[in-house]
C-alpha positions in Angstrom: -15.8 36.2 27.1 -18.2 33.9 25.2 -14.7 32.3 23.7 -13.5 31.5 27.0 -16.5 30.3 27.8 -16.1 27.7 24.9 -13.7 26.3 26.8 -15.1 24.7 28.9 -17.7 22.1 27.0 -14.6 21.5 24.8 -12.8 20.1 27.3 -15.3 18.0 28.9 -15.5 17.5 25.1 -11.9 15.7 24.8 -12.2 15.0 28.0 -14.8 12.2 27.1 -14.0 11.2 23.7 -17.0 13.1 22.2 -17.8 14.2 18.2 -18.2 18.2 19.1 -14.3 18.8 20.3 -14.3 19.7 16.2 -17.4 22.3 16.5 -16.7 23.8 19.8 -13.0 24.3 18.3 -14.4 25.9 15.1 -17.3 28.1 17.5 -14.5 29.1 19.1 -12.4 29.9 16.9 -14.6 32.1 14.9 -15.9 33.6 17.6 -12.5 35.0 18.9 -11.8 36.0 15.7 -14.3 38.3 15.1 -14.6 39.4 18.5 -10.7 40.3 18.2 -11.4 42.6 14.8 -13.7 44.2 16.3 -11.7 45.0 19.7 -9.1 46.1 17.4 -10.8 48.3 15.1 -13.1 50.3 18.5 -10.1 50.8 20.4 -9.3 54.1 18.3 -12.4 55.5 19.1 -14.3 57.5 21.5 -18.0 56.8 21.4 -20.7 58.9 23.1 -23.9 56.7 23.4 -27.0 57.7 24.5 -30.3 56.1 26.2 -31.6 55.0 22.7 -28.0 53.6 21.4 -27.9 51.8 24.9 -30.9 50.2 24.3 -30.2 49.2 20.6 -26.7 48.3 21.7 -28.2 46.0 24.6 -30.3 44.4 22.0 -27.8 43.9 19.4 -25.5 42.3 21.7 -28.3 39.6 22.7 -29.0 39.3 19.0 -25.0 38.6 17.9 -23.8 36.8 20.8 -27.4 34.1 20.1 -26.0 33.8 16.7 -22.4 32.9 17.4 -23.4 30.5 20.5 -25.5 28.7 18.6 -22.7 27.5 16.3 -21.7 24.6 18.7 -25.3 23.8 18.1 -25.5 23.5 14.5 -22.5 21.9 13.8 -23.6 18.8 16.3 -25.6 16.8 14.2 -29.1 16.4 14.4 -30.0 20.0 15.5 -30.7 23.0 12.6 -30.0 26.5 12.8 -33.6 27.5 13.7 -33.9 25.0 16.7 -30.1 25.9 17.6 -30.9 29.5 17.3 -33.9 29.1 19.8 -31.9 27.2 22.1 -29.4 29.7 22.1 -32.1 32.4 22.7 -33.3 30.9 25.1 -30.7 30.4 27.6 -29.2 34.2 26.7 -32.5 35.5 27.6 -33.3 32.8 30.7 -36.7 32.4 29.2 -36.1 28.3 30.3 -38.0 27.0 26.7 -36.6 24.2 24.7 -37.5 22.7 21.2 -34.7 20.2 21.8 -35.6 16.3 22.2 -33.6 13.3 23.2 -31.6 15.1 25.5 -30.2 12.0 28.0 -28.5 11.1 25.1 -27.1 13.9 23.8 -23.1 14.7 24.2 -22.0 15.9 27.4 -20.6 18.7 26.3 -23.7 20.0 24.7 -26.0 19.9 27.6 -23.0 21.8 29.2 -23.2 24.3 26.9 -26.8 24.5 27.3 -26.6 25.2 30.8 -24.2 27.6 30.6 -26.1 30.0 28.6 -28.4 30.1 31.4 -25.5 31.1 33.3 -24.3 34.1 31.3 -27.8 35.1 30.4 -28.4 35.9 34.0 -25.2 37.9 34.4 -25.9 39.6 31.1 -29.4 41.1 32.9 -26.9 42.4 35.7 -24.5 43.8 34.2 -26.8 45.3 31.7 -29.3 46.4 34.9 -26.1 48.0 36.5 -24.3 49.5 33.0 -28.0 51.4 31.5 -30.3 51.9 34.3 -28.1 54.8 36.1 -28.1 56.3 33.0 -31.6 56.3 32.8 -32.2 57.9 36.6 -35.1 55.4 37.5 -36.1 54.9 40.8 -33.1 53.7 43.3 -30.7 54.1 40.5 -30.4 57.5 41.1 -27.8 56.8 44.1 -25.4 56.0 41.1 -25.3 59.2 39.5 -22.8 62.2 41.5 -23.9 66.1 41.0 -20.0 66.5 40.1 -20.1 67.4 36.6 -18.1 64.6 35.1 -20.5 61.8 35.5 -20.5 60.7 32.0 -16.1 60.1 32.7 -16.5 57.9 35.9 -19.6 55.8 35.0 -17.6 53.8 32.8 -15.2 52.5 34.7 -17.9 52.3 38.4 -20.0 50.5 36.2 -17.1 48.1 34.9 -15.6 47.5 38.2 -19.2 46.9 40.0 -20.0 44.0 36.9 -16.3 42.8 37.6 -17.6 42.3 41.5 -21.0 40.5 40.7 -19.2 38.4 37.9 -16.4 37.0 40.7 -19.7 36.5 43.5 -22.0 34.9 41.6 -19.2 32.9 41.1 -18.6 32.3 44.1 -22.1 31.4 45.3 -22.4 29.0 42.3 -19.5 27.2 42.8 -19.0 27.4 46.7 -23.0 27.8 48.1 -25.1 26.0 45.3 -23.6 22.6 45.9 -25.6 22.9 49.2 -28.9 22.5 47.9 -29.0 19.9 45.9 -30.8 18.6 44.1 -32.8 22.3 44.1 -29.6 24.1 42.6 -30.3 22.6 39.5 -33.2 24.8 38.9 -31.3 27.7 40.1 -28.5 27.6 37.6 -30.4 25.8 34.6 -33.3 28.5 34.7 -36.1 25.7 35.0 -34.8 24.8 31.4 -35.5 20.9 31.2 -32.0 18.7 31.3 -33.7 15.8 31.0 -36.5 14.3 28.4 -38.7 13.8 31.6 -38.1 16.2 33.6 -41.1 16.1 35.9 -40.5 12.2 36.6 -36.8 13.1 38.1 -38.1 15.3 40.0 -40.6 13.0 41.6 -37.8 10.8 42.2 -35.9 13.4 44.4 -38.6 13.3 46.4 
């Protein structure tokens, strides 16, 4: 999914003539690469995870997916890995922090980028929230779990189609609702990260 995701700043990329069509192509690139070798060497096996290898899987995934999205990042020049890295961490995690400067006059394509890994960061918390917390029985969670005995056969596939559902309706309600609320749905889907230098005076100027 990241891949795909790659997409999108790569056109707006060649779409405006900018220097990072080459480094979203190569982020890409490597990025579907390795994601396809591993695809191809997990489909042959059946893996019984528990809480703790939920959590540590959780956490790895953050930790790999941050490394491979920063790559647009460091191959734009101007940025290193460490400030790339913490960008990248940033927006996967919606913490809304930035060590970048000079940002109305960066690429396009970059500040696209930027935004969305706020985007997937939130959909990452819910689909993690509705993948590990049934398994954990906390609270209202417990209305996932059945007292049939194969539990462990169907949550898969609920827990796949209900992320499938939010995926296509946050969607939805970021491409068909947000629009509505201007210029407030900026800080909605950007996680109150800053997309401008000053962001405090262009906000004053909406009002």
């Amino acid at each position: 999914m990241l891949t795909a995701f790659m997409f999108a700043p790569l056109l707006v990329a060649v779409f405006n003539g900018e220097e990072t069509v080459g480094s979203f192509m190569l982020s890409a690139l490597a990025t579907g690469i390795c994601a396809s070798l591993c695809l191809h060497n997990g489909q042959s096996k059946t893996i019984h995870l528990n809480i703790r290898d939920m959590f540590l899987l959780t956490s790895l995934t953050w930790l790999i997916v941050s490394l491979f999205a920063a790559m647009p990042f460091t191959l734009y020049h101007g940025i290193g890995y460490t400030d790339a890295f913490f960008e990248t961490m940033s927006g996967i995690t919606t913490t809304g922090s930035t060590v970048l400067s000079g940002l109305d006059t960066m690429d396009h394509s970059i500040l696209i980028w930027r935004s969305l890994l706020q985007w997937l960061g939130g959909i990452g918390f819910i689909v993690m929230a509705v993948a590990i917390l049934p398994f954990l029985n906390v609270g209202g969670m417990r209305l996932f779990r059945t007292e049939s005995s194969d539990w462990s056969d169907k949550a898969v596939p609920r827990t796949q189609s209900m992320a499938k559902h939010l995926f296509f309706i946050l969607c939805f309600a970021h491409g068909c609702l947000l629009p509505c609320l201007s210029p407030c749905r900026h800080d909605l889907v950007s996680g109150d990260q800053p997309r401008h230098d000053d962001p405090i005076d262009r906000w004053l100027l909406h009002l």
